[in-house]
SEMI-546626 format. One record per residue (C-alpha): residue in three letters; y, x, z negated. Coordinates in steps of 0.2 Angstrom, whole numbers, plus 2048, in hexadecimal, padded with zeros to 3 digits. Each point is the difference from the previous one (the first is absolute). Layout:
BEGIN
ATOM  aa  c2  c1  c3
ATOM  ALA  Y  X  Z
...
This chain:
BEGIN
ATOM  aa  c2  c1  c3
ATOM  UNK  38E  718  CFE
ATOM  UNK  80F  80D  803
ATOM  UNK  801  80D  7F4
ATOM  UNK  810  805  805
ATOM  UNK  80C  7F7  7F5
ATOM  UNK  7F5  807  7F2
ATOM  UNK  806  80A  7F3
ATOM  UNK  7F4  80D  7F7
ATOM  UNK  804  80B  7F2
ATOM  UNK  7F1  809  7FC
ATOM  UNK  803  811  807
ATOM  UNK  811  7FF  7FA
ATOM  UNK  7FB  7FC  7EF
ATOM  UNK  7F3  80E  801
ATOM  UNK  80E  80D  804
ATOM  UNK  80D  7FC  7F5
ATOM  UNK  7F0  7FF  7F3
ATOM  UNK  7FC  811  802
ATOM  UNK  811  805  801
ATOM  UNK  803  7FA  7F0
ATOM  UNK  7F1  808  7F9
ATOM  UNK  804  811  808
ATOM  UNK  811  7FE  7F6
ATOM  UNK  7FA  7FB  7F1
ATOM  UNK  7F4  80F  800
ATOM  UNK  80D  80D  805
ATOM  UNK  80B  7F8  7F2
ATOM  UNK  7F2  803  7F1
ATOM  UNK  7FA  811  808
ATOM  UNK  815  804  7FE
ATOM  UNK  801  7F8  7EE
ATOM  UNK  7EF  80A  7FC
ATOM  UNK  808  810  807
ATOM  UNK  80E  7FC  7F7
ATOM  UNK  7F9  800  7EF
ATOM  UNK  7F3  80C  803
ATOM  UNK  810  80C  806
ATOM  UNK  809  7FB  7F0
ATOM  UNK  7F4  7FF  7F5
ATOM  UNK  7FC  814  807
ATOM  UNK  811  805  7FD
ATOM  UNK  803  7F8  7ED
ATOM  UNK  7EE  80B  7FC
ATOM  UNK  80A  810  80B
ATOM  UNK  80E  7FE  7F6
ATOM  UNK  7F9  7FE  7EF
ATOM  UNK  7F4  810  804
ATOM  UNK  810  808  805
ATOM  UNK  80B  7FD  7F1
ATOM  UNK  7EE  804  7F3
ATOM  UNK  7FD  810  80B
ATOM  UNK  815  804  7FE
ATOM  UNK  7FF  7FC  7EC
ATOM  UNK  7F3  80A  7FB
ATOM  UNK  808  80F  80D
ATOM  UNK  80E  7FD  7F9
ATOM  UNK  7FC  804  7EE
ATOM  UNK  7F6  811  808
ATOM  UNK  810  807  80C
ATOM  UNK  80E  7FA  7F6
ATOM  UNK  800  811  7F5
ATOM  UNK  7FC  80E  80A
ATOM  UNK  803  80C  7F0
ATOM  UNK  7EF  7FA  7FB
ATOM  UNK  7F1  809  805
ATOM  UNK  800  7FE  813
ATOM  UNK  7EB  803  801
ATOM  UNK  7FE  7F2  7F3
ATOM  UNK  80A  7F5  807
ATOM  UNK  7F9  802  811
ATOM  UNK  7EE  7FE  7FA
ATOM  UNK  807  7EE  7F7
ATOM  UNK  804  7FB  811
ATOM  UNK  7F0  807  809
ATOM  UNK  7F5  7F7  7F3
ATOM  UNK  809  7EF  7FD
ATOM  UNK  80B  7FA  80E
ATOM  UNK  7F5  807  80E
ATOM  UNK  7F5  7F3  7FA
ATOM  UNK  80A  7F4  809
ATOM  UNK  805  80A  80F
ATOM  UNK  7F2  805  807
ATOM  UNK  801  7F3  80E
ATOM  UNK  810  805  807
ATOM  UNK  804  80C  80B
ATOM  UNK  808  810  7FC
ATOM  UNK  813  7FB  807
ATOM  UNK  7FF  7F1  7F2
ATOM  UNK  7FB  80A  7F2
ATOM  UNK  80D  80F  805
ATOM  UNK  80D  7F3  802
ATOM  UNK  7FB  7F6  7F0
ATOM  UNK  7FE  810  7F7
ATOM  UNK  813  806  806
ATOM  UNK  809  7F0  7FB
ATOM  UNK  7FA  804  7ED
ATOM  UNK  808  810  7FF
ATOM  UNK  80E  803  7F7
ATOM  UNK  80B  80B  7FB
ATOM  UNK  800  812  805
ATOM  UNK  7EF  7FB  809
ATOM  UNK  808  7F1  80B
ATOM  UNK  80D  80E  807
ATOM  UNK  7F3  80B  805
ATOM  UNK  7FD  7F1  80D
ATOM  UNK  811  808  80A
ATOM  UNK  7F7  810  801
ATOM  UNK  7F0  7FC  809
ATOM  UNK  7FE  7F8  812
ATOM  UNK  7F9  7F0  805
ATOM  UNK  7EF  807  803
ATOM  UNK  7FE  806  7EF
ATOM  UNK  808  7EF  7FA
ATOM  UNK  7F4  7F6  808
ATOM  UNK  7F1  80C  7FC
ATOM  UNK  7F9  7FD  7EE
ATOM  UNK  7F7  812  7FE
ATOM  UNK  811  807  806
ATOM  UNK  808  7F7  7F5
ATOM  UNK  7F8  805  7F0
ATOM  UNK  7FF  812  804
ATOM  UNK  811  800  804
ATOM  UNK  803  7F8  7EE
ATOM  UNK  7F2  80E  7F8
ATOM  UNK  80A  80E  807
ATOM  UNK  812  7FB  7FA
ATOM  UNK  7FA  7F8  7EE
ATOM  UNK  7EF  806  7FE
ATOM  UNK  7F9  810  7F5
ATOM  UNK  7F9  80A  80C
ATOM  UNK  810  807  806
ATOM  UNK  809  802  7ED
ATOM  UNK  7F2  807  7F5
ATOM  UNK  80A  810  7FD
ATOM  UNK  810  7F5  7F7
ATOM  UNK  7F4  7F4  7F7
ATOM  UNK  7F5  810  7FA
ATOM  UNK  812  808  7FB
ATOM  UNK  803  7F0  7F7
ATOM  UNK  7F0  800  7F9
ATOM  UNK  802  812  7F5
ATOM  UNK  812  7FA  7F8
ATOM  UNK  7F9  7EF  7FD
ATOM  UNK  804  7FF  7ED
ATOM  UNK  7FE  7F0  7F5
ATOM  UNK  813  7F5  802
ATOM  UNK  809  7F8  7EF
ATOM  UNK  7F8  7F1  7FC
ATOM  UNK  7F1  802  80E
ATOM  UNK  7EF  7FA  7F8
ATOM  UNK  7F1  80C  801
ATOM  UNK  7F6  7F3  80B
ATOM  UNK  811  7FF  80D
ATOM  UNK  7FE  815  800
ATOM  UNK  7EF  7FD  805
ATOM  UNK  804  7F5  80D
ATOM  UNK  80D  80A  807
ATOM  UNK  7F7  80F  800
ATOM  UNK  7F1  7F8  808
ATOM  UNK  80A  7FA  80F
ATOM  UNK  80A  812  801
ATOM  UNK  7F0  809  802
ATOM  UNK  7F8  7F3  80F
ATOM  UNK  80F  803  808
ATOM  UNK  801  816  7FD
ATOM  UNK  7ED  7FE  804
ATOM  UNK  7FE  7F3  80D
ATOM  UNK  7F0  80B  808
ATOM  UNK  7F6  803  7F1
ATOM  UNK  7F2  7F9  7F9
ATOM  UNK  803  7F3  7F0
ATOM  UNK  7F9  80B  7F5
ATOM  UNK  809  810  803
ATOM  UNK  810  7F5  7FE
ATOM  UNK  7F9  7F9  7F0
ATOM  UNK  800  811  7FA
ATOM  UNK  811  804  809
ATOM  UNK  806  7F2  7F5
ATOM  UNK  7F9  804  7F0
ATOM  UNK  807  810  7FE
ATOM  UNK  812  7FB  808
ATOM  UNK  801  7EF  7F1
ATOM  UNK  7FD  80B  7F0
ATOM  UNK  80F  80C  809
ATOM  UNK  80A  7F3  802
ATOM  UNK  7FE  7FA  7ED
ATOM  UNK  810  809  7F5
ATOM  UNK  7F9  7FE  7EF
ATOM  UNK  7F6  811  7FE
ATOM  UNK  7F5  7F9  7F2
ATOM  UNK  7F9  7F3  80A
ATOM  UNK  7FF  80B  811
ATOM  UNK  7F5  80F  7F5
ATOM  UNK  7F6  7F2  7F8
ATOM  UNK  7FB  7FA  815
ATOM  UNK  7FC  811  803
ATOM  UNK  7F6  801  7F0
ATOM  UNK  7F5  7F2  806
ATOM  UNK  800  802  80F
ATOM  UNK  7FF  7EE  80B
ATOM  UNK  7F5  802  80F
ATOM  UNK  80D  7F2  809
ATOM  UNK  812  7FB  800
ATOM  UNK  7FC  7EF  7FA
ATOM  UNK  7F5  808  7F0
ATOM  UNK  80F  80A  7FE
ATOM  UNK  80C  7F1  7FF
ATOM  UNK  7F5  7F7  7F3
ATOM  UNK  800  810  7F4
ATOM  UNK  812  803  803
ATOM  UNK  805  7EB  7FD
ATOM  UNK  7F4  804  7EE
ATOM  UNK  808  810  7FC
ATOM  UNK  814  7F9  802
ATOM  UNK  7FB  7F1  7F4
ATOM  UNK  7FB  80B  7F2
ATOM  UNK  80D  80C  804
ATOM  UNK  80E  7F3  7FF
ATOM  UNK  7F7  7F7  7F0
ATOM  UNK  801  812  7F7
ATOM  UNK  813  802  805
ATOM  UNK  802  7EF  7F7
ATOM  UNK  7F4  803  7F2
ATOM  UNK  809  811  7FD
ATOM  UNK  811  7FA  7FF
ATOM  UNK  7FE  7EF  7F3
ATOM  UNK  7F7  80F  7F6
ATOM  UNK  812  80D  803
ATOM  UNK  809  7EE  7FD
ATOM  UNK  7F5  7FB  7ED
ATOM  UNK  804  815  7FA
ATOM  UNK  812  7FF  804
ATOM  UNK  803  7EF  7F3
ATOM  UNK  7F3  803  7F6
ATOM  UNK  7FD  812  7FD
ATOM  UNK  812  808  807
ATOM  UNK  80A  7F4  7F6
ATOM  UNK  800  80B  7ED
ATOM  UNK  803  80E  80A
ATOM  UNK  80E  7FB  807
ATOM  UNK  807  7FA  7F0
ATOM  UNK  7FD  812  7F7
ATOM  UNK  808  807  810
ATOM  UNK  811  7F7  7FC
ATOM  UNK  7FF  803  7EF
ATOM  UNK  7FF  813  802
ATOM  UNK  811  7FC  80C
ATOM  UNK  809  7FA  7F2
ATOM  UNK  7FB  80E  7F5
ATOM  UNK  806  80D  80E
ATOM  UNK  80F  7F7  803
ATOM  UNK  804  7FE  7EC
ATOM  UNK  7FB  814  7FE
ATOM  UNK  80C  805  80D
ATOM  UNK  80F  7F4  7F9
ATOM  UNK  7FF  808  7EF
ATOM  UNK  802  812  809
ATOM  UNK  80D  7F9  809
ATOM  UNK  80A  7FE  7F1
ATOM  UNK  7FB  810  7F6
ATOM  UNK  806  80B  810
ATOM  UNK  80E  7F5  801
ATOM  UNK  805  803  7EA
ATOM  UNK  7FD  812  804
ATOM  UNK  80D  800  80E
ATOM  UNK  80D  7F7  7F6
ATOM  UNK  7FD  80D  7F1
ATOM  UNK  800  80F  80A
ATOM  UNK  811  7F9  809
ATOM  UNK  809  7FD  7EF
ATOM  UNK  7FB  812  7F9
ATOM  UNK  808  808  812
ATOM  UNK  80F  7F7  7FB
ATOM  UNK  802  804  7EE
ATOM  UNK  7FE  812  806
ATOM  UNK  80E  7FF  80E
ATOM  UNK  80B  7FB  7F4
ATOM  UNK  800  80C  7F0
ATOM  UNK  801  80D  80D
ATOM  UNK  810  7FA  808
ATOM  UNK  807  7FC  7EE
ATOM  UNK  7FA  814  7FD
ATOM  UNK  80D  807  80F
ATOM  UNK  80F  7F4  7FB
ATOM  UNK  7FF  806  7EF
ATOM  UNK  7FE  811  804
ATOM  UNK  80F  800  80D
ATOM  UNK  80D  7F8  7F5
ATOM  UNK  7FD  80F  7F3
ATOM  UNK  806  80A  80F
ATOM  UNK  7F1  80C  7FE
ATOM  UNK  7FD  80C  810
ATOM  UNK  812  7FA  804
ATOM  UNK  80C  811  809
């Protein structure tokens, strides 16, 4: 039998087969990669915008305690950078500034952009404590209690003054720092001498006595004047009343010697005039006699 007017197709079926296959396998490794790649970005982008949140609730205010808020962000959002490399966390870290802190970027080269450690020293230097302890301790010595500033915001206030003059010591000496510098800064003197009475072995024991001593201090002001208020209508009230009586009087007394000066005047002006006139009366008589006449 001749064979050659027969057509196979098996090896071309085989091919185009594992072509097929091949494709189809490129094809689902691309989708995979595809959604693995997406699904890698959605999670970098949501780790991105968390990580700038929370940064930028820390370096949004640099007028805040620059230590503190650097220890916030070394303890929390470091959490979730640990894995990337230095450049992504310099560059994630610079797009959170803001502020006098974002223009400090045009200052600094794109090594020190790119460098993390760089970065946050360069940050230290221009907003941290080390470098301005002399103006916060100048600060520190006129700190005096503002109108309408609670005791527990003094405190507060203080305590962040003195991490700031003292950002090298240890917590105890600035506890004691901050003890003396809070009763200074209170200006009611009662309550000040009272604190140095008792004598609080920490600022936050001070705080507590102080809060007690204002309360009974402003409950005795108010005790003291319902009690002025009370003697003034009750007590005050016959005294007034014998007060304008006695005005009366003085002003009848003086009215009655008003009008005997007065009838003494008119008495004294009628005799002048009585006199005046028998003596004139005197000189025409005695002329028409023509006494002394020569």
């Amino acid at each position: 039998m001749d064979d050659s007017n027969v057509v196979t197709f098996g090896p071309h079926l085989n091919e185009i087969d594992d072509e097929a296959d091949a494709t189809m396998h490129d094809n689902l490794l691309e989708k995979q990669s595809s959604e693995i790649y997406r699904t890698t970005e959605r999670m970098m982008a949501e780790a991105r915008s968390e990580m700038k949140l929370r940064m930028d609730k820390c370096f949004s205010d640099f007028s805040k305690d620059m230590n503190q808020l650097f220890a916030k962000f070394e303890g929390q959002a470091m959490e979730k950078l640990n894995d990337w490399d230095p450049k992504t966390k310099a560059l994630l870290l610079a797009s959170s500034l803001s502020g006098s802190a974002r223009a400090i970027l045009n200052e600094i080269t794109d090594g020190e952009l790119h460098n993390f450690d760089s970065l946050v020293t360069t940050l230290k230097n221009r907003f941290g404590s080390v470098n301005r302890a002399e103006v916060f301790r100048a600060e520190l010595q006129t700190r005096v209690r503002f109108k309408n500033e609670s005791l527990p915001e003094l405190a507060q206030s203080i305590k962040k003054l003195t991490r700031r003059a003292y950002p090298g010591t240890s917590p105890l000496v600035r506890d004691t720092l901050a003890l003396d510098s809070f009763i200074d800064a209170i200006p009611e003197t009662e309550v000040r001498l009272r604190l140095r009475e008792v004598g609080p072995k920490s600022i936050n024991e001070a705080e507590n006595i102080a809060v007690r001593l204002e309360a009974l201090r402003v409950a005795d002001i108010r005790k003291g004047r319902n009690v002025r208020i009370v003697d003034i209508e009750t007590v005050q009230e016959p005294d007034l009343k014998r007060e304008i009586n006695e005005i009366k009087q003085s002003i009848e007394s003086l009215t009655s010697e008003v009008l005997i000066i007065k009838n003494q005047n008119d008495q004294q002006f009628r005799g002048d005039n009585n006199y005046r006139g028998n003596k004139n009366n005197f000189n025409r008589n005695f002329n028409n006699r023509g006494a002394f006449r020569r």
